[in-house]
N, C-alpha and C positions, 0 to 999 in steps of 0.2 A: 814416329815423328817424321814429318816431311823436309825435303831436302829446303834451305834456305835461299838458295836458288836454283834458275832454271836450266834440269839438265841439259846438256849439248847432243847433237843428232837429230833432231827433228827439225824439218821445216818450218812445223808451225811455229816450234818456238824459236829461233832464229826468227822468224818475221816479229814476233813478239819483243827481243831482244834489241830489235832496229825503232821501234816505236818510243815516243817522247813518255815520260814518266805522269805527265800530268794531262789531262784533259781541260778544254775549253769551258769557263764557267757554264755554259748552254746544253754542253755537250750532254750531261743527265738529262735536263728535259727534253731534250730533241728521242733519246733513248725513249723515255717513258713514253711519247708520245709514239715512237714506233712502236712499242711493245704492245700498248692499247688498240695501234690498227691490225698488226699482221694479229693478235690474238684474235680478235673480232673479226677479222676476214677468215678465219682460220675455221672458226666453230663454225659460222656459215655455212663454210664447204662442207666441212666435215659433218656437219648435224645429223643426218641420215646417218653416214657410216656409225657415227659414235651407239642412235640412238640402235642396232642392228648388234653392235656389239655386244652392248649393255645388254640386252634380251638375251644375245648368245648365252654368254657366261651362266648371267642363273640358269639358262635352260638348261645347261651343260651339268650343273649337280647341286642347283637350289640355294645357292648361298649370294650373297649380295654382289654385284656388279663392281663397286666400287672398294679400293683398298687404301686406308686411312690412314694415313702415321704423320708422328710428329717429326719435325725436320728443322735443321738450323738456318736462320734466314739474318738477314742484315743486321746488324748492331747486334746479334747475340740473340734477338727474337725468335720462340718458337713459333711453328704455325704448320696448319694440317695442309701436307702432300696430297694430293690424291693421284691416283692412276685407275685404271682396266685392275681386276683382281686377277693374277697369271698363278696362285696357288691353290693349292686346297682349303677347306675350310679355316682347319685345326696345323696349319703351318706350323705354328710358333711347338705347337708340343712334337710338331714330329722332328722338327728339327733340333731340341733339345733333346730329344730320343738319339738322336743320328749322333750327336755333338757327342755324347755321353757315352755311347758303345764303337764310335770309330774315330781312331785315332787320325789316320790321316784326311779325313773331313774336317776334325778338330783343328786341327795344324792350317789347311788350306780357310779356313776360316779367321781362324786368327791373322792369319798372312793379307787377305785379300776383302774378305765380309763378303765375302762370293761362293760357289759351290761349282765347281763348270759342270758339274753331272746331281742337281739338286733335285732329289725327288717328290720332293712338293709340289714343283712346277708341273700342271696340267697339259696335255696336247694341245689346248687352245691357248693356253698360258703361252708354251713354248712360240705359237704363231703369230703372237701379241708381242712378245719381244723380240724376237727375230726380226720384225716386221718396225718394231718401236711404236707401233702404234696403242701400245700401254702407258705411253707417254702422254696420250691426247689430253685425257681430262685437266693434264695442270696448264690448260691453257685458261681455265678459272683461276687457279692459282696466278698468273698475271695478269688479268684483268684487276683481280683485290689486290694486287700491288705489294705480294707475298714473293714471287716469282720473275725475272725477266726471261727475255725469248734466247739471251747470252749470256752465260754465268758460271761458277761455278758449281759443279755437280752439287745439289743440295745432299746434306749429310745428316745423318741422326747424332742425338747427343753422348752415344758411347763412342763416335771418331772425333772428337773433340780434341782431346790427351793425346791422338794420336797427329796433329797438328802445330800441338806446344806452341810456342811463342808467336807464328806463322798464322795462327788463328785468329788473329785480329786482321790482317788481309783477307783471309775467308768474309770475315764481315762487315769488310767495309763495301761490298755490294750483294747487292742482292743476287740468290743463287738463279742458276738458268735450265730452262729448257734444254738446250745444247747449250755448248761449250767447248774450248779447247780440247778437255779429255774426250768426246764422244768425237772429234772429228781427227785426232792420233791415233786414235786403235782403238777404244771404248777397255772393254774389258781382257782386248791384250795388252793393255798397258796396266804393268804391277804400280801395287800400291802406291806407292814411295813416287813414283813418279808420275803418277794421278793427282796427289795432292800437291809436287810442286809443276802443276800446269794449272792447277785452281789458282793457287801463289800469283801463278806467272799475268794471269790474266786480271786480275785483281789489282796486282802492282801496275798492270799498262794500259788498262782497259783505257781505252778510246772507240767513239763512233767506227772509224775505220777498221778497225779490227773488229765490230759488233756486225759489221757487215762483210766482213770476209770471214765470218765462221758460220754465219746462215747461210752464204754464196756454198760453203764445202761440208755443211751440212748434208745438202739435198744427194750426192753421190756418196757419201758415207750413211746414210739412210739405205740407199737405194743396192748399193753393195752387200749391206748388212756387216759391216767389217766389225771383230769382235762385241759382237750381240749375240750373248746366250742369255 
């Protein structure tokens, strides 16, 4: 279960903690409205890149481009994620293989839903997330209005329970692209305080905080800071 409020030490949430609790009634739509240009400027640019990837991947060992999962979205709604595929085919069995014969996998799993040395993940895989550009395809995801370009990290339905009461903040917006957690450390920040920077942004989200996490996006992208 996540902290009920936002820990101390971080910049970003200190800025977050300075911020009015409520938004201007406009302030959603001017959101959505942004979400819908930078997505669609966004695939523009990227259309070639995406469409070079997508070819990569099958070439690489014949199994589909794209990696499908359900995820928690606003009000409680599910709705299909997509990204770049960065594992192997048969992921899910090898990692039940892995879960089952090593304990401290087991352990770092339960801890975090992460693996930092996961060997499913592919060399191209690895260069897809490093890079974040396994990220791309859920810029469809915001366009259908499943997704914004600032959010909280969207989550599958077994970290639910791990949110308790707090998970109604989860879902009073929609989840994002990037977010607080991805421009603090991504995946050096543990769990526990992953989910109260989802919290954090949720409770304060405003326009100007939506625009100063795409402004610290671009050099936490570009760093690669905790991206495995």
């Amino acid at each position: 279960m996540v902290a009920g409020a936002t820990p101390a030490g971080s910049a970003h949430e200190m800025m977050v903690a300075a911020l009015p609790r409520a938004d201007h009634p406009r302030a959603g739509t001017v959101e959505r409205v942004l979400d819908v240009v930078l997505a669609l400027g966004a695939l523009v640019f990227f259309a070639p890149l995406m469409l070079i990837l997508g070819i990569s991947i099958w070439l690489y060992d014949g199994g589909p481009a794209f990696f499908v999962q359900s995820r928690m979205g606003r009000d409680g709604k599910t709705f299909k994620c997509f990204k770049f595929r960065t594992m192997v085919v048969d992921a899910e069995a090898r990692l039940n293989a892995l879960l089952t014969s090593d304990a401290d996998a087991r352990a770092e799993w339960a801890r975090d839903q992460k693996l930092r040395r996961d060997p499913r993940i592919t060399a191209l895989g690895a260069f897809l997330r490093k890079s974040s550009l396994d990220e791309l395809p859920q810029l469809f995801n915001i366009l259908k209005g499943e997704m914004s370009v600032v959010g909280p990290r969207p989550i599958v339905a077994a970290e639910v329970a791990r949110y308790g009461r707090w998970y109604r903040d989860y879902c009073n917006v929609r989840p994002g692209l990037t977010g607080l957690w991805q421009v603090s450390g991504r995946n050096d920040v543990d769990y526990r305080r992953r989910g109260a920077l989802d919290v954090a942004y949720a409770r304060r989200r405003s326009l100007g905080l939506y625009l100063k996490i795409i402004i610290a996006t671009v050099p936490a992208v570009l760093l690669r800071n905790g991206s495995y």
